[in-house]
C-alpha positions as CSV (number, residue, x, y, z in Angstrom):
1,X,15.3,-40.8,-190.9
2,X,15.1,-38.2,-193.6
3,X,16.6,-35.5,-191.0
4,X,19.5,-37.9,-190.9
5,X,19.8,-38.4,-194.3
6,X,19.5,-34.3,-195.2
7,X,22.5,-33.3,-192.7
8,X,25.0,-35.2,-194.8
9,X,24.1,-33.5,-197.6
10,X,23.7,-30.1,-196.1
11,X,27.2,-30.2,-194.7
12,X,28.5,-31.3,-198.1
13,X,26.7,-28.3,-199.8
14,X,28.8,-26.4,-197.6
15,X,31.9,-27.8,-197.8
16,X,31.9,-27.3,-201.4
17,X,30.7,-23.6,-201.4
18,X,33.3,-23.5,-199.5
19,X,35.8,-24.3,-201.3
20,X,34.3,-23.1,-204.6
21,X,34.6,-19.8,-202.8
22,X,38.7,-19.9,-201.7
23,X,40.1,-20.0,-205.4
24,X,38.1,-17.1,-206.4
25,X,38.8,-14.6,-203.2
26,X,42.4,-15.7,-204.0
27,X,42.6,-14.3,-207.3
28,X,40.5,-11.9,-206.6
29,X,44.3,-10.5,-204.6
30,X,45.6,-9.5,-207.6
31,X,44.5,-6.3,-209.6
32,X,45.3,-5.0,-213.1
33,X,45.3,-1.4,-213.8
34,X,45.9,-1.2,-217.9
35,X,48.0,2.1,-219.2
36,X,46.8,3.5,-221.9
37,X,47.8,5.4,-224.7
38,X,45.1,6.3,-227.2
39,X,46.6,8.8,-229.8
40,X,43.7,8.7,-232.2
41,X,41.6,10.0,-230.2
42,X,43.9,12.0,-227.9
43,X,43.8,10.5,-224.7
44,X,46.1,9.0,-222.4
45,X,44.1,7.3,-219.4
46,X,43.9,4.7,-216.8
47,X,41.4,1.7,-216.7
48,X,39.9,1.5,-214.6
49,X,40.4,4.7,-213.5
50,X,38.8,3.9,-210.4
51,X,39.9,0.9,-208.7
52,X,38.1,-1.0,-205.2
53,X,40.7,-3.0,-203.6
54,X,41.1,-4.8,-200.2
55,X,43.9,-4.7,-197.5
56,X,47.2,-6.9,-199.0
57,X,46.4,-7.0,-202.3
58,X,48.3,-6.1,-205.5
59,X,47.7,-3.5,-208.1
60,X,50.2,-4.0,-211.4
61,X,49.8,-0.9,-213.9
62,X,51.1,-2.5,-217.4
63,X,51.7,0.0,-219.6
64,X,49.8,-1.0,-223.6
65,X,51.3,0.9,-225.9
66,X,54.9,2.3,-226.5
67,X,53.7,6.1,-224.8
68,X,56.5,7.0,-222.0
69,X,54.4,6.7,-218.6
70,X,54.8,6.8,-214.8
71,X,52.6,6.0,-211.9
72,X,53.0,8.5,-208.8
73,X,51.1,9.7,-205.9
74,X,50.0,13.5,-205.0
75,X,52.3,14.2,-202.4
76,X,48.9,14.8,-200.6
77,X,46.9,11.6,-202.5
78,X,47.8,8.7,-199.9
79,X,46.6,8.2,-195.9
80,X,48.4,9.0,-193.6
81,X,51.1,6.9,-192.4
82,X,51.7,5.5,-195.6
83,X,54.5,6.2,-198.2
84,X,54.4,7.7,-201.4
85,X,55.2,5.4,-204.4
86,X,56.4,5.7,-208.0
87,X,56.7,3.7,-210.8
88,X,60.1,3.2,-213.3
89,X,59.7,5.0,-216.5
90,X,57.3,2.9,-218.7
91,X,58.8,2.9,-222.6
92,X,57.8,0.2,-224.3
93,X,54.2,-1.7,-224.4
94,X,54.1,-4.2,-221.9
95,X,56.2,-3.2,-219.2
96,X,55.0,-3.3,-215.8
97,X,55.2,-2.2,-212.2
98,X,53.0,-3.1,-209.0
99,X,52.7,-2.2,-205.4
100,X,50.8,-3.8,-202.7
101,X,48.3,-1.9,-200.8
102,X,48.8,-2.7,-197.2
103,X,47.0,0.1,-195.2
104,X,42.9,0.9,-195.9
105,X,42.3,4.4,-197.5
106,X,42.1,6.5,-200.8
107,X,45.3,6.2,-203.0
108,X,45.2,9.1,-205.4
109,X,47.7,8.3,-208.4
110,X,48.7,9.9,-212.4
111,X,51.1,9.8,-214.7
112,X,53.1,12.8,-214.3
113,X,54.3,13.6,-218.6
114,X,50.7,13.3,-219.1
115,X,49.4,15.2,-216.2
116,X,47.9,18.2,-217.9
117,X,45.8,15.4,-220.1
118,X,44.0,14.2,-216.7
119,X,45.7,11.0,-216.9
120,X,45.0,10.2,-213.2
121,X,43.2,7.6,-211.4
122,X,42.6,5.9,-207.8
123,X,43.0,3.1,-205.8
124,X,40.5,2.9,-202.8
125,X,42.0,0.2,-200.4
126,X,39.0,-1.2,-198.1
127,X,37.1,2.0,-196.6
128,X,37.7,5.5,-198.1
129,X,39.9,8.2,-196.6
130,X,38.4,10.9,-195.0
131,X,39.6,14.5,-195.5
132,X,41.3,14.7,-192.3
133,X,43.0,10.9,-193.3
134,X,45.1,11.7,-195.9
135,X,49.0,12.6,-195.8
136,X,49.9,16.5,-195.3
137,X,52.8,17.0,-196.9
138,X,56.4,18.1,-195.6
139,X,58.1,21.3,-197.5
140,X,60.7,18.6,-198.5
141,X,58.3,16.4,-199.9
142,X,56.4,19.2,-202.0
143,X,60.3,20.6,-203.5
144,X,60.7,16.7,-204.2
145,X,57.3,16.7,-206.4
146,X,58.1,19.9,-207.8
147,X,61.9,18.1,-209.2
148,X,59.9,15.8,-210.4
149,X,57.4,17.5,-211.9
150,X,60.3,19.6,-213.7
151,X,61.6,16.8,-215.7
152,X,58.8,17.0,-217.6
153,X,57.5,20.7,-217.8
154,X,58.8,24.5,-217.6
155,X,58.3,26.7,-214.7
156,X,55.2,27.6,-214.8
157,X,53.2,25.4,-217.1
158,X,51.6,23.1,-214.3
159,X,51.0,23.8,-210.9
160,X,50.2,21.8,-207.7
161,X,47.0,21.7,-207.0
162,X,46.4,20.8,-203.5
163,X,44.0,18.2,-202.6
164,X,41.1,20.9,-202.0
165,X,41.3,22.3,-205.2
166,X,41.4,18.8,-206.6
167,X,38.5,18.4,-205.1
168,X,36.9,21.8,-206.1
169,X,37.4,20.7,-209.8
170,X,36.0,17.6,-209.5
171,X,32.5,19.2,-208.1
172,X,32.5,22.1,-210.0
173,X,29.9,21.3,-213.0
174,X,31.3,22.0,-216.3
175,X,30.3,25.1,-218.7
């Protein structure tokens, strides 16, 4: 009798896990990335700067202060097979863009005015890109970059780093 009377209640547990679960994985699908703008202090950043996603879901970068900003890939930052994205021109506090993140791999993202700050971040959809995993860039696509890039800056005061100097500088220890 009690084994009768405990199955009942063990499948109910269940059921409500269950469903106590689905609501939360659900809005768990949607991600915000804040913009920020901190002139006190000097910095212009992303936060998180480092962001674990899963395949499908959404990433929106609002943008909280009234600092011009962008969001845009390296032109080697994304996997393979994948395009390159960029945000409108952010002016005002509040504005907002998002993408969804429909292939698994390392998304590697800044704000091009404030490059030379380190305003730069990453989305990592599911597993990590490997080295070999990530986008190699057509001539075309680095002389589209480079347009880009001057809007903002003269010949000469940034560079393109490609992705293994990027991550030279990263695991270089600092002086």
């Amino acid at each position: 009798m009690k084994t009768g009377s405990a199955l009942p209640a063990i499948v109910l547990s269940f059921l409500l896990l269950s469903d106590a679960a689905a609501p939360r994985a659900a809005a768990e699908r949607n991600h915000v990335v804040n913009v920020i703008s901190d002139e006190a202090a000097g910095r212009m950043y992303f936060d998180p700067k480092v962001l674990y996603v899963d395949p499908g879901d959404t990433v929106t970068w609002i943008n909280r202060g009234d600092e011009e900003h962008d969001i845009i890939t390296f032109p080697d930052g994304y996997p393979e097979g994948t395009a390159a994205f960029q945000s409108p021109l952010f002016e005002r506090a509040g504005e907002q863009w998002s993408h969804t993140f429909a292939k698994e791999g390392t998304y590697e993202y800044h704000c091009l005015p404030h490059l030379p700050m380190g305003m730069h971040g990453m989305i990592i959809v599911g597993k990590p890109s490997g080295q070999s995993g990530f986008h190699v860039p057509s001539s075309a696509e680095i002389a589209a970059y480079r347009r880009e890039m001057m809007k903002w800056f003269e010949d000469g005061e940034v560079a393109i780093e490609p992705r293994q100097q990027r991550d030279q500088s990263v695991s270089a220890p600092s002086d």
